[in-house]
TORTORDREN-390122 format. One line per 10 residues: number of its first residue (from 0); their letters; for each residue z, y, x of N, C-alpha, C. Coordinates in steps of 0.001 Angstrom, whole numbers. Each point is the difference from the previous one (the first is absolute). Layout:
% residues N
NUM	a	Z Y X Z Y X Z Y X; ...
% end
This chain:
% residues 199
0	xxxxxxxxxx	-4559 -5728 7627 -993 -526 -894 60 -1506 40; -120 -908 -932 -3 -1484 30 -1492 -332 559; 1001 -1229 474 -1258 -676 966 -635 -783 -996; -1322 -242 447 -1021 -729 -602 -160 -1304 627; 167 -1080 -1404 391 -851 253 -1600 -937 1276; -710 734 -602 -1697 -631 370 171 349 1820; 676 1448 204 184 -247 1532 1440 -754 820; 184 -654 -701 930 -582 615 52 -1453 13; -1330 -529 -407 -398 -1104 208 76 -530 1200; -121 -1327 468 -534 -169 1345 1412 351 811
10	xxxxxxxxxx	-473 -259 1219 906 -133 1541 -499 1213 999; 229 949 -183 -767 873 972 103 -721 1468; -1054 732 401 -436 -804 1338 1211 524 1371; 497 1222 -273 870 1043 894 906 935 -739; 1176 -15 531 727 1088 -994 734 817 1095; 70 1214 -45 574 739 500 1391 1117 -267; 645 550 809 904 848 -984 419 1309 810; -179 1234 -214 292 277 702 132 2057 -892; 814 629 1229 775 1359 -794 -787 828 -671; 229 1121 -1134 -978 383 -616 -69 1038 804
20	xxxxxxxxxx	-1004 1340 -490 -273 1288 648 1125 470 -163; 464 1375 516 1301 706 -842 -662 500 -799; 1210 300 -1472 -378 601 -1128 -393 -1241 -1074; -301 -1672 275 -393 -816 -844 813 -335 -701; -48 -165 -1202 1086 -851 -902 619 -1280 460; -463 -823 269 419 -1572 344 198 172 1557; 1129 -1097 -170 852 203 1746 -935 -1215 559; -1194 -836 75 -433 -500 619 -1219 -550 -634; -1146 287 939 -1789 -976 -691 268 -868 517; -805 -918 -597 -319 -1629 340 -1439 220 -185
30	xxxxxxxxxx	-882 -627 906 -1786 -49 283 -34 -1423 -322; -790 -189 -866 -178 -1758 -301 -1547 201 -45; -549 -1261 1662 -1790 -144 366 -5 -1093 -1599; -1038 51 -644 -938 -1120 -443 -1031 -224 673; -370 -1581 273 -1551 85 -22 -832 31 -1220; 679 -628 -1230 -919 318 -1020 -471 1489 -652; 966 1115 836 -580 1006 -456 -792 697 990; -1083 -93 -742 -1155 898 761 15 1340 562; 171 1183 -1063 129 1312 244 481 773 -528; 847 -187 -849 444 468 -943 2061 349 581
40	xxxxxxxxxx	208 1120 -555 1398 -45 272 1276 406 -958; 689 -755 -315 971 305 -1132 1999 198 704; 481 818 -852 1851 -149 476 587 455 -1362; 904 -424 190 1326 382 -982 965 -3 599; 1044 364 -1039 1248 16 774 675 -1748 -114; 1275 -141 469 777 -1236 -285 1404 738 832; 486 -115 -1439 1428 88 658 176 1834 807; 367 -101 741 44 1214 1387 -1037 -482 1147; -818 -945 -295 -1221 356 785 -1731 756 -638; -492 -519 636 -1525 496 -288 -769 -1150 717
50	xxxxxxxxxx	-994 -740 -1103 -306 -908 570 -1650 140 -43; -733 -127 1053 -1244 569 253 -710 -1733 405; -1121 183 -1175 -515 -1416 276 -1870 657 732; -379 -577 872 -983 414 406 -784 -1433 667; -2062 -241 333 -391 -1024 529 561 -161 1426; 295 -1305 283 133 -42 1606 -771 -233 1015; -1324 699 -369 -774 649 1369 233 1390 520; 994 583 -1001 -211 1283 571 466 358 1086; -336 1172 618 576 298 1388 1471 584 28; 1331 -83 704 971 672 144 -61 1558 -546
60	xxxxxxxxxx	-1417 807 471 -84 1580 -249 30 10 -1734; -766 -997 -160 -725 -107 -1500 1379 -243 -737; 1018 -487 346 1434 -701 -307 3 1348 -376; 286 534 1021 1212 1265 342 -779 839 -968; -1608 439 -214 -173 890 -920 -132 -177 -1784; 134 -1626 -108 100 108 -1719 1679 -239 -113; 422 -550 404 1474 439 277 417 1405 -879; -501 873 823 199 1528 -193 -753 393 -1294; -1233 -752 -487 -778 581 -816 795 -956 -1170; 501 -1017 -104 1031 -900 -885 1150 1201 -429
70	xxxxxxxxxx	508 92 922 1318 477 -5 -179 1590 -1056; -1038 948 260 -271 942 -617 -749 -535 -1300; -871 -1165 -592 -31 -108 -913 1424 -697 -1112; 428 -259 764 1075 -703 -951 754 1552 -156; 712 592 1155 446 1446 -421 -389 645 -1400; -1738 125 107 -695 652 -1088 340 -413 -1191; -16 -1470 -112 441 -1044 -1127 725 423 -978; 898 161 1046 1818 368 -287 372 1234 -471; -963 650 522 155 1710 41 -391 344 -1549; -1435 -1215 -226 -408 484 -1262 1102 -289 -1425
80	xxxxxxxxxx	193 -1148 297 1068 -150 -1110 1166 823 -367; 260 1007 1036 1214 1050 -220 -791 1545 27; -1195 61 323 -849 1308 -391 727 678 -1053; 582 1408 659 231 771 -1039 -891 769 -801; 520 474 -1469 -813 888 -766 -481 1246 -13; -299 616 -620 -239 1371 151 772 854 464; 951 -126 -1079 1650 630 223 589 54 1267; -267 -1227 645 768 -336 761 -1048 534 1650; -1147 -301 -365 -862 808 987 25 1133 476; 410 1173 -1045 202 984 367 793 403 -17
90	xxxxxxxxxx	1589 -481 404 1068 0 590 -146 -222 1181; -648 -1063 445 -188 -895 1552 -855 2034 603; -994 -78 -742 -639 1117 858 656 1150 144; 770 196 -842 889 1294 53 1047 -603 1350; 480 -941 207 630 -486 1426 -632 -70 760; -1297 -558 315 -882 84 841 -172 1386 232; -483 1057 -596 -16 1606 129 1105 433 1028; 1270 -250 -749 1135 622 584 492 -465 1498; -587 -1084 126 -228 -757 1553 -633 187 1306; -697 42 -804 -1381 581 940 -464 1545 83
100	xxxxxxxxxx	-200 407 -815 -655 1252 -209 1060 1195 -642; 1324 -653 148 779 1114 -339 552 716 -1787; -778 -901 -597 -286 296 -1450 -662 801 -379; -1336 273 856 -992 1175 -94 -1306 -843 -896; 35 -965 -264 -1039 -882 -463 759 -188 -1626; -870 604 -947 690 446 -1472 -925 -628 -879; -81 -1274 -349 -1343 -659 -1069 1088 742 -1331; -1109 190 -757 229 137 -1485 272 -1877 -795; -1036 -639 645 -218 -1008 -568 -166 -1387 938; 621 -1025 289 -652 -1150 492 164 -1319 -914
110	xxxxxxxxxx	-1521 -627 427 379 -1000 -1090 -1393 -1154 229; -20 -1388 187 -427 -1117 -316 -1293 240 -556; -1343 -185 299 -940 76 -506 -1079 -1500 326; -766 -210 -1159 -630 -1621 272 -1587 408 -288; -128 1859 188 -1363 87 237 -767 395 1455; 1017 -62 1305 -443 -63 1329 31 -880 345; -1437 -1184 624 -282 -988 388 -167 272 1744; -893 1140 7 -491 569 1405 691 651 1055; 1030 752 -756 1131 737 1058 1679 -485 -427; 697 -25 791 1503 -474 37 737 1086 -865
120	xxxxxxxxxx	-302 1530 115 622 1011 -460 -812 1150 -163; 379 990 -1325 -580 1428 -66 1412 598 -151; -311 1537 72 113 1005 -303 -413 1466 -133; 532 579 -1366 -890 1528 -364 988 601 70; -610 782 1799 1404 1189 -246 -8 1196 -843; -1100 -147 -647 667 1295 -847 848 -791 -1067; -96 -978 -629 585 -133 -1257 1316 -623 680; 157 -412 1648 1195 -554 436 198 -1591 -566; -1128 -640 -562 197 -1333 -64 -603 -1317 537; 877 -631 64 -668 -1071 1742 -144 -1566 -1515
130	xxxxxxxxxx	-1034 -515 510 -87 -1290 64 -433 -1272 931; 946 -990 -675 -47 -1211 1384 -730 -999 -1100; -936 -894 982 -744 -1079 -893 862 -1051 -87; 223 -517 -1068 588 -1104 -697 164 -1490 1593; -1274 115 283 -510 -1271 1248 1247 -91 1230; 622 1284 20 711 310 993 1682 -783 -437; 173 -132 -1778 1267 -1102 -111 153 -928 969; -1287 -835 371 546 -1097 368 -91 8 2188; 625 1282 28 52 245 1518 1874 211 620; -127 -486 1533 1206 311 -145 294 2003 97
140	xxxxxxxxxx	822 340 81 1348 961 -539 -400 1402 790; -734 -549 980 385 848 1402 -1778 937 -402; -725 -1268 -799 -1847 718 445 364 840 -1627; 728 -158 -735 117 247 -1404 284 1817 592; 998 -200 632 912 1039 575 -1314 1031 765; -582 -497 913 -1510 774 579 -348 583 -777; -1055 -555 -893 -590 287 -1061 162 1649 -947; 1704 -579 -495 773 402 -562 340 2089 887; -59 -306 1343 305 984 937 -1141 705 32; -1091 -984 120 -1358 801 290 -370 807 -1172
150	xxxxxxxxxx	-13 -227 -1493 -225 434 -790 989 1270 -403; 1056 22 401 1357 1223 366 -894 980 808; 2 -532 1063 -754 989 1108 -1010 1118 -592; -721 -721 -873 -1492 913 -322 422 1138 -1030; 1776 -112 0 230 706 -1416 183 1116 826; 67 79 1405 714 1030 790 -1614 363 1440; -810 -1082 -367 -1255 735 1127 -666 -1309 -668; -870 994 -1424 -1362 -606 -201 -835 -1092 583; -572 -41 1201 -865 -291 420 321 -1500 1566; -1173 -169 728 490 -1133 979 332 1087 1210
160	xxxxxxxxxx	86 1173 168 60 349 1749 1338 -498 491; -169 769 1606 1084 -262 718 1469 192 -645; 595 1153 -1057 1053 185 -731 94 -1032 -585; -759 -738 -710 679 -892 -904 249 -858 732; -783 -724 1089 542 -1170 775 1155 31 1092; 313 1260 -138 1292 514 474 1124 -438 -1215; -165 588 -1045 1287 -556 -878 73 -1496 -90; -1087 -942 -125 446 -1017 -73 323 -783 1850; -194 488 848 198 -596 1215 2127 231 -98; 1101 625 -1398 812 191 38 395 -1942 -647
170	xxxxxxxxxx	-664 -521 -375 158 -1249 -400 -385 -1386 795; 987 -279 367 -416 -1135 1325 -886 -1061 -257; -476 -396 -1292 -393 -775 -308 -1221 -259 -194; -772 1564 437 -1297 158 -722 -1062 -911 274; -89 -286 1035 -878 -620 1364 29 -1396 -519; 1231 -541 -78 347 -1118 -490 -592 -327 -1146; -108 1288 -1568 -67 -526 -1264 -1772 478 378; -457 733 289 -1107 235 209 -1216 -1468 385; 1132 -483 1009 -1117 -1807 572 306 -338 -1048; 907 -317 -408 -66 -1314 -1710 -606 656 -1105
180	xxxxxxxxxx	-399 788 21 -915 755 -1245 -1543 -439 809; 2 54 942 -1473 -222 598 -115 -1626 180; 672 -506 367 164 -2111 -315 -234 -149 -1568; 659 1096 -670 -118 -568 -1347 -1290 263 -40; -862 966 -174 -1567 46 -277 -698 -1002 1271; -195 -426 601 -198 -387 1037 29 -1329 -780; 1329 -362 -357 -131 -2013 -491 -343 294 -1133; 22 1070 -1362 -831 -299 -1190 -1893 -472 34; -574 565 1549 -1289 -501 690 -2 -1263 -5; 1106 -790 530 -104 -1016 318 390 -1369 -1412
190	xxxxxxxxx	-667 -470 -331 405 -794 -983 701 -752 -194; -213 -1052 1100 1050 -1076 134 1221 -19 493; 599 1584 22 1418 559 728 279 678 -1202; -259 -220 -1297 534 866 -1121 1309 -822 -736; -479 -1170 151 631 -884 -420 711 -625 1061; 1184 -93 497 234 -422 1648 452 -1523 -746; 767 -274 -1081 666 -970 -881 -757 -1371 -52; -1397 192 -80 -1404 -1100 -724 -61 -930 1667; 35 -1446 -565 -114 -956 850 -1400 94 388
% end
């Protein structure tokens, strides 16, 4: 994503550089302290890095956790701009099926909907058709993929018991996409973390 020219004003007070998580796109972050920024936290990419501008009071932990919360919004960013279509959705789930669950998970129908605000995903197993809320484009690949599994699942055990959280415990990721679905409601609470970009 291009950098903004408004944060790159100024002399940051500290710059840092250092390896990404595994699995990150860019072969190296750079942490740049401001003091003029208060609380607010913005990154983009440059080049093959990831450059994470944040205030320089924060604490090392505080480093290390918008770091991580940077790194997955820019993912999302990215993710959204290549969001596949309908078509292409329910291909992914028909692979996802055959992965996981053996190809026992049979939608009639999946497809993009921009009238679930409240839940990430439905499905009606009798009619065999799953929908994912539109909100979920701009996530990375892996919570798309959850979602995407969980709503499979119910085509094959209705309901929340122990069976269903058995089929999805076949996806390593669940645990994982499960916290960033709960950060995401969690910072839409918070106001001044909606916008991480705003000086």
């Amino acid at each position: 994503m291009p950098a903004d020219p408004l944060h790159r004003a100024g002399t940051p007070q500290r710059s840092t550089t250092s390896q990404p998580p595994s699995g990150s796109r860019a072969s190296a972050i750079e942490v740049r302290r401001s003091a003029r920024r208060r609380r607010t936290v913005s990154a983009y990419r440059e080049g093959d890095r990831t450059v994470v501008l944040i205030p320089a009071r924060m604490s090392e932990a505080e480093e290390q956790r918008w770091v991580s919360v940077m790194l997955d919004k820019l993912a999302a960013q990215e993710s959204r701009r290549r969001a596949p279509g309908d078509a292409e959705l329910a291909e992914h789930a028909e692979r996802l099926s055959a992965q996981y669950f053996d190809g026992r998970a049979r939608p009639t129908t999946v497809r993009w909907v921009t009238n679930q605000n409240t839940r990430w995903g439905s499905c009606t197993p009798a009619e065999g058709s799953i929908r994912l809320s539109h909100r979920l484009k701009g996530m990375p690949e892996y919570v798309i993929d959850y979602v995407l599994l969980h709503e499979l699942a119910h085509l094959l055990v209705p309901g929340h018991g122990p069976d269903f959280w058995r089929l999805l415990e076949a996806y390593p990721r669940t645990e994982r996409a499960r916290g960033y679905l709960e950060g995401v409601v969690a910072a839409e609470r918070l106001p001044h973390l909606t916008d991480a970009r705003e000086e």
